[in-house]
Short mmCIF file of the C-alpha atoms (twelve columns), coordinates in Angstrom:
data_MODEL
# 
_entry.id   MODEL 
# 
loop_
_atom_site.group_PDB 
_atom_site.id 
_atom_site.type_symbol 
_atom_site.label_atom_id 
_atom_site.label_alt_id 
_atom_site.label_comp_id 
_atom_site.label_asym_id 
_atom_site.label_seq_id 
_atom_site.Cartn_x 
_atom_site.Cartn_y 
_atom_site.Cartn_z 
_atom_site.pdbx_PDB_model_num 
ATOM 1   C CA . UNK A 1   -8.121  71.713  24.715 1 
ATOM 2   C CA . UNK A 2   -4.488  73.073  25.057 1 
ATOM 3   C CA . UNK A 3   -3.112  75.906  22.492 1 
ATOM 4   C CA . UNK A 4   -6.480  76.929  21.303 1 
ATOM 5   C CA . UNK A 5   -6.682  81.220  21.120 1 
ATOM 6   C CA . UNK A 6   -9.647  82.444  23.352 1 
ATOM 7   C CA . UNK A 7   -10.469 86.015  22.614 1 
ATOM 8   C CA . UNK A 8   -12.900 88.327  24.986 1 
ATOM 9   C CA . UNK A 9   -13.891 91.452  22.352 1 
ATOM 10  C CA . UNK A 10  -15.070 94.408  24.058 1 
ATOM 11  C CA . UNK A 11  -15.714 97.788  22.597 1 
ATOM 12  C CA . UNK A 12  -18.502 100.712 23.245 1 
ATOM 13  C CA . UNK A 13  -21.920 100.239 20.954 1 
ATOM 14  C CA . UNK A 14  -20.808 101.616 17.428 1 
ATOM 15  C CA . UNK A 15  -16.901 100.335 17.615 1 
ATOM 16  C CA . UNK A 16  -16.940 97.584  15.025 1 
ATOM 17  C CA . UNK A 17  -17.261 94.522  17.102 1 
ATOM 18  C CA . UNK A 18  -19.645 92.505  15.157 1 
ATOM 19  C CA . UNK A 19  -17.892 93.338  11.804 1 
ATOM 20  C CA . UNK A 20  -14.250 92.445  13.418 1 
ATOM 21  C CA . UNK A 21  -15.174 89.539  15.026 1 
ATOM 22  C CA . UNK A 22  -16.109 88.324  11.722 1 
ATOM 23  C CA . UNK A 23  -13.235 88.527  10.321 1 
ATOM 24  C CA . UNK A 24  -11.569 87.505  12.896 1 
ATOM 25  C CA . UNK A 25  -13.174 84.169  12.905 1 
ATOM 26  C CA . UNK A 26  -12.801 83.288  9.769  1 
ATOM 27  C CA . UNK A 27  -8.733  84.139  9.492  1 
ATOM 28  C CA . UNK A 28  -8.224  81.973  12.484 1 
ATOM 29  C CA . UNK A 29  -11.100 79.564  12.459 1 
ATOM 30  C CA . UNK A 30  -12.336 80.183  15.840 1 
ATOM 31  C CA . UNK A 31  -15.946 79.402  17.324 1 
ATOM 32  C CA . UNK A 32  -17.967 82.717  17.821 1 
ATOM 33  C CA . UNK A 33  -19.846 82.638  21.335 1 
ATOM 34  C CA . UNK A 34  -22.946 85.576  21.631 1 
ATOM 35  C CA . UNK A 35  -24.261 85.262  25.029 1 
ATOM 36  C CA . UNK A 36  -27.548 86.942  23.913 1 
ATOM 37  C CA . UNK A 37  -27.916 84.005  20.960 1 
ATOM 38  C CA . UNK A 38  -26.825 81.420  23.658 1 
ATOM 39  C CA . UNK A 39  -29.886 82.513  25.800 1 
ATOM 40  C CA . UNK A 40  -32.291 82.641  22.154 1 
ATOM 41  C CA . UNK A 41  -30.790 79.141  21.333 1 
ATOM 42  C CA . UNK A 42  -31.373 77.284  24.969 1 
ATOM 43  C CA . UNK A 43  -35.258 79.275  25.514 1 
ATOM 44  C CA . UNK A 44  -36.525 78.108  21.799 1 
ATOM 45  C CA . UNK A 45  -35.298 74.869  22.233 1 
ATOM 46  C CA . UNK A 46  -36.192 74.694  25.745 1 
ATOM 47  C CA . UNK A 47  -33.458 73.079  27.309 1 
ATOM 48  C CA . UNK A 48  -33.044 72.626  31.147 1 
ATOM 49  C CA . UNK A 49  -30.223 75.724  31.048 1 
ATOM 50  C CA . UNK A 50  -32.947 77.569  28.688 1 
ATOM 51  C CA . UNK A 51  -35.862 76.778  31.197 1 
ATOM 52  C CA . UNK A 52  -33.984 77.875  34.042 1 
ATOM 53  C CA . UNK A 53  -32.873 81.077  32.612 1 
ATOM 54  C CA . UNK A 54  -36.113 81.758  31.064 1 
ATOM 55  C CA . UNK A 55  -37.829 81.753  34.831 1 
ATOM 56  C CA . UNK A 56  -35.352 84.302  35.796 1 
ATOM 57  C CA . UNK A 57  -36.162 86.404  32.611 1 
ATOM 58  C CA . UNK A 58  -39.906 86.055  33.335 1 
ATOM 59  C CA . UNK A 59  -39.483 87.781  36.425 1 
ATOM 60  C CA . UNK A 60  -37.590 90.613  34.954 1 
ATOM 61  C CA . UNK A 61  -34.531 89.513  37.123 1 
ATOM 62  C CA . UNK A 62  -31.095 88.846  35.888 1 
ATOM 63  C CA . UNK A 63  -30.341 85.189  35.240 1 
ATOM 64  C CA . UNK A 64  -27.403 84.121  37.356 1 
ATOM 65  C CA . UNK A 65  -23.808 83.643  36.282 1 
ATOM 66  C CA . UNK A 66  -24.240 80.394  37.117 1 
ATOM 67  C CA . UNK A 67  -26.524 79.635  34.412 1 
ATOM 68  C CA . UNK A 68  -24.501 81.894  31.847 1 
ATOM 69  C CA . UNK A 69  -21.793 79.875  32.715 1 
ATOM 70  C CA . UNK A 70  -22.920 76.106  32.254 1 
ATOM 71  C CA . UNK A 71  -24.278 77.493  28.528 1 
ATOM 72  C CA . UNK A 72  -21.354 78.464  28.115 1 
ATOM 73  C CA . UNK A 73  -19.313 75.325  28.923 1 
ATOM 74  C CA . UNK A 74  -22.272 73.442  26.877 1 
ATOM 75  C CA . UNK A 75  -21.344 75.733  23.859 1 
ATOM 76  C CA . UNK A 76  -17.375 74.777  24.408 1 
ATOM 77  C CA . UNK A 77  -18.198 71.513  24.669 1 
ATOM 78  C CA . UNK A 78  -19.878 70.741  21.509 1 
ATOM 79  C CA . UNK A 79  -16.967 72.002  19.409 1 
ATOM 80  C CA . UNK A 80  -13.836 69.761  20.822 1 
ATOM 81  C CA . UNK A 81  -12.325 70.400  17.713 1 
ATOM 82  C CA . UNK A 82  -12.551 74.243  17.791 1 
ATOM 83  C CA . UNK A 83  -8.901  76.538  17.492 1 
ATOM 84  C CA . UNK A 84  -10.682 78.447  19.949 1 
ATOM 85  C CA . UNK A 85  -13.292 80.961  20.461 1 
ATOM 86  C CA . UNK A 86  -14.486 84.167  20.742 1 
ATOM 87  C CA . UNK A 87  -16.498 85.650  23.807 1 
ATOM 88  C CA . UNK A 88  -19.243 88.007  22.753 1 
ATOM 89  C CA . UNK A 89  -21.300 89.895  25.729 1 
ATOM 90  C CA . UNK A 90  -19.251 88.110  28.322 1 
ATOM 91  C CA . UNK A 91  -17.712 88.872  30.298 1 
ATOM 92  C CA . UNK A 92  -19.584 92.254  31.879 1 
ATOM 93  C CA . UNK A 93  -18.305 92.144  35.475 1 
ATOM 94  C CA . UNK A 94  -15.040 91.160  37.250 1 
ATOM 95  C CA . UNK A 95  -17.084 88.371  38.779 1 
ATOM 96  C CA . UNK A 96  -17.868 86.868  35.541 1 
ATOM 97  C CA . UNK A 97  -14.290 86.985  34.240 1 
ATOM 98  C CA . UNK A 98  -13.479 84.931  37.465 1 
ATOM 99  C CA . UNK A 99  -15.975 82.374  36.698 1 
ATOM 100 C CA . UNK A 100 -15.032 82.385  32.916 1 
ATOM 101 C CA . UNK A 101 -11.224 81.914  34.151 1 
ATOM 102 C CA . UNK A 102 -12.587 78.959  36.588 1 
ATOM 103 C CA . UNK A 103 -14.252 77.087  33.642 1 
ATOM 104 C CA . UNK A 104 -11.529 77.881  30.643 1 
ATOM 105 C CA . UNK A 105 -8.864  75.918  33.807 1 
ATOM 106 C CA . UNK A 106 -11.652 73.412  34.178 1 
ATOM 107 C CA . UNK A 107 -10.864 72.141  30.533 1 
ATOM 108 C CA . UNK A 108 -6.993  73.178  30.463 1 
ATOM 109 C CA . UNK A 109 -7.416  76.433  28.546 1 
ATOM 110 C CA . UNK A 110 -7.438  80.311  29.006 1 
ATOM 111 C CA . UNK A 111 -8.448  83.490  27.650 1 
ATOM 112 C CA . UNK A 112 -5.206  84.281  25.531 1 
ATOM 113 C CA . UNK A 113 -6.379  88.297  24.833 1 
ATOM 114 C CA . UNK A 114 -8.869  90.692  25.676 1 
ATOM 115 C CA . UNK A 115 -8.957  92.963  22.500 1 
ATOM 116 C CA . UNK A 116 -10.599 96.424  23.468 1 
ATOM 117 C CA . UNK A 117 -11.436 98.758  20.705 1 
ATOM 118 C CA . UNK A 118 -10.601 102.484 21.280 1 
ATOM 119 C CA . UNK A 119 -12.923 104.844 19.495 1 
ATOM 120 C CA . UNK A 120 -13.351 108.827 20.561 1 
ATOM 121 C CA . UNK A 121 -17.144 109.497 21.933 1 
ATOM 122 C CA . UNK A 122 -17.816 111.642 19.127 1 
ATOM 123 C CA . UNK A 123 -17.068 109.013 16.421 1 
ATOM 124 C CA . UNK A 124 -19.472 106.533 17.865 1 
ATOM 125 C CA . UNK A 125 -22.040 108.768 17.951 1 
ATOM 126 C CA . UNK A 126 -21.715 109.661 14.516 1 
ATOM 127 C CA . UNK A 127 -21.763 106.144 13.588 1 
ATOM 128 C CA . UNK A 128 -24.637 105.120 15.324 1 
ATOM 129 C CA . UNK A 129 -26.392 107.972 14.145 1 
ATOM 130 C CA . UNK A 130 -25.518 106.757 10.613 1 
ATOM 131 C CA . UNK A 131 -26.587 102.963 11.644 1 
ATOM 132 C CA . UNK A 132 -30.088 104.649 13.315 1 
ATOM 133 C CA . UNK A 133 -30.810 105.841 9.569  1 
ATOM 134 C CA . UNK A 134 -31.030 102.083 8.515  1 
ATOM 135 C CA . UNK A 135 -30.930 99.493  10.993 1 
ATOM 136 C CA . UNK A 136 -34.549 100.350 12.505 1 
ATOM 137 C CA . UNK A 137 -32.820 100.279 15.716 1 
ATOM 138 C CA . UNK A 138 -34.689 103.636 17.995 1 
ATOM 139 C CA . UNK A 139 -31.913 103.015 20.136 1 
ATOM 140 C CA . UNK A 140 -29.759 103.915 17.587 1 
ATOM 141 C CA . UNK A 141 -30.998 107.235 16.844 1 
ATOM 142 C CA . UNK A 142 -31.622 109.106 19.662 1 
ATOM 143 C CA . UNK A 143 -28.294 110.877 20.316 1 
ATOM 144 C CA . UNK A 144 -29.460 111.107 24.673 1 
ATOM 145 C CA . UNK A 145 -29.814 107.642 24.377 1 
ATOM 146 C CA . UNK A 146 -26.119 106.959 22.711 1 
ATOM 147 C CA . UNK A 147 -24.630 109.001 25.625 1 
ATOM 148 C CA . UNK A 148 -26.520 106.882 28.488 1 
ATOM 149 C CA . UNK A 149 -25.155 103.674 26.394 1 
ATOM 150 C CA . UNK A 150 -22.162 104.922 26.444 1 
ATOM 151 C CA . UNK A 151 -21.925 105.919 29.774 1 
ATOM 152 C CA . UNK A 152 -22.979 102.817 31.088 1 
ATOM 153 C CA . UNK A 153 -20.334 100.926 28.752 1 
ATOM 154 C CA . UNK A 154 -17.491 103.047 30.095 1 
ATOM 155 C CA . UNK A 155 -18.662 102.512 33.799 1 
ATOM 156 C CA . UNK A 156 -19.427 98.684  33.520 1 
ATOM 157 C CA . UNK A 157 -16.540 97.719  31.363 1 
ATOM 158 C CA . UNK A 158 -13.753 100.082 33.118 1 
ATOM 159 C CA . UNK A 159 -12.907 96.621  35.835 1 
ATOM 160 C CA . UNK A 160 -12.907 94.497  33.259 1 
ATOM 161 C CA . UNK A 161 -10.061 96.091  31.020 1 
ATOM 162 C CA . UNK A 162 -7.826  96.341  34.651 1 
ATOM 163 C CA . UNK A 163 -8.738  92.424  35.226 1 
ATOM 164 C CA . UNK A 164 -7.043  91.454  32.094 1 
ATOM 165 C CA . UNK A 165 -4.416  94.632  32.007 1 
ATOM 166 C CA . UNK A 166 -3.156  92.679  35.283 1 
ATOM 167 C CA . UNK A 167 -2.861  89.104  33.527 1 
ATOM 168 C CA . UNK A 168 -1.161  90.996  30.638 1 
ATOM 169 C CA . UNK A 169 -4.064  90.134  28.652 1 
ATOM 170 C CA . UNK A 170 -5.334  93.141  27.480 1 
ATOM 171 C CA . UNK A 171 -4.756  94.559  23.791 1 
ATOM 172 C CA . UNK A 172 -6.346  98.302  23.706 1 
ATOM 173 C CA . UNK A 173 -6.826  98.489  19.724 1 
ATOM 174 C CA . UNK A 174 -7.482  102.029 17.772 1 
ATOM 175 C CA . UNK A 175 -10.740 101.795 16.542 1 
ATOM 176 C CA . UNK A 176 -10.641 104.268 13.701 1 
ATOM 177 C CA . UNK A 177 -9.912  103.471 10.162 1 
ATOM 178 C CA . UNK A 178 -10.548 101.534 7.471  1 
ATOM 179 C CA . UNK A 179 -12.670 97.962  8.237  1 
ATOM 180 C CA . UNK A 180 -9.081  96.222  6.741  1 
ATOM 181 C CA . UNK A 181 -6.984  98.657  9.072  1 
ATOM 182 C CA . UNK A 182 -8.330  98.002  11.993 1 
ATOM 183 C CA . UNK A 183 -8.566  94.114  11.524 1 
ATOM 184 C CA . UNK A 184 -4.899  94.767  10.663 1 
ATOM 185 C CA . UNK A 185 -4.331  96.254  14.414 1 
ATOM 186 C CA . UNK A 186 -6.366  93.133  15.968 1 
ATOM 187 C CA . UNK A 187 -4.994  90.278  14.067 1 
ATOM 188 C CA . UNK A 188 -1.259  91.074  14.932 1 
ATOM 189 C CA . UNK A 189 -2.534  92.015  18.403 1 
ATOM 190 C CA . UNK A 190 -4.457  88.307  18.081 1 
ATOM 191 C CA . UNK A 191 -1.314  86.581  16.651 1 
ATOM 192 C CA . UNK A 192 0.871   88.371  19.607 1 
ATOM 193 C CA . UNK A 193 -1.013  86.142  22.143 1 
ATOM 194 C CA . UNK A 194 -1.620  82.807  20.160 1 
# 
């Protein structure tokens, strides 16, 4: 699984990720990897990983790396032919980049970039105040409830973005433009790693 490009996207609710990582996968064919529709897929179809996670869930505790993990080799596994792929909700913690790291090895690959979109507070309240006014989403429109999301982003994700700045991994991308502008900033930061 040599010389395939492994991305890690982070970026605060409101930044763009979903429509980026779009694009992203479609200019360089990569396999897009959504923790939360990893844990959907494995619960409905009730798979051993899905069982086992769901027991956790049922409990209202967190379902152990361990778990996250194995899905996520599953999901690697069942596209050999992949370029590579893009991680979506994980990594969250240092301790999950580690184990992310340890399975990547484990099948002679690595992350190649962690792509971090920059965008000022104010902007991404603004836009999910916007996205409140038609996505249905409550959390979207409560402007207290934007500020605790955001807070929590910027105090969760801070170790993360000085994990990969230490690998010379990580690509801090201005988030504010057009949609083609900023894909502009994150393919050439993309194509600077592949």
């Amino acid at each position: 699984m040599t010389d395939m490009i492994n991305i890690v996207i982070f970026g605060p609710p409101g930044a763009g990720k979903g429509t980026q990582s779009e694009k992203i996968l479609e200019k360089f064919g990569l396999v897009h990897i959504s923790t939360g529709d990893l844990f959907r897929a494995n619960i409905k179809g009730e798979t051993n990983l899905g069982l086992k996670a769901k027991s956790f869930m049922d409990k209202g505790e967190l379902v152990p790396d361990s778990v996250t993990i194995d899905m996520l080799r599953d999901k690697v596994e069942e596209n050999p032919k992949a370029q590579g792929f893009i991680f979506d909700g994980f990594p969250r913690t240092t301790p999950q980049a580690d184990a992310l790291d340890t399975l990547l090895k484990s099948l002679n690959t690595s992350i190649s970039a962690c792509l971090s979109l920059q965008v000022p507070e104010e902007e991404l309240i603004a836009r999910l105040l916007n996205r409140g006014k038609t996505s249905g989403r409550s959390d979207d429109a409560d402007e207290t409830v934007i500020k605790n999301r955001l807070a929590v982003y910027m105090r969760e994700t801070s170790p993360l973005k000085e994990f990969y700045r230490s690998q010379n991994k990580l690509e801090e991308i201005h988030g504010v433009g057009t949609i083609d502008e900023i894909f502009g900033r994150l393919s050439d930061a993309v194509e600077k790693h592949a």
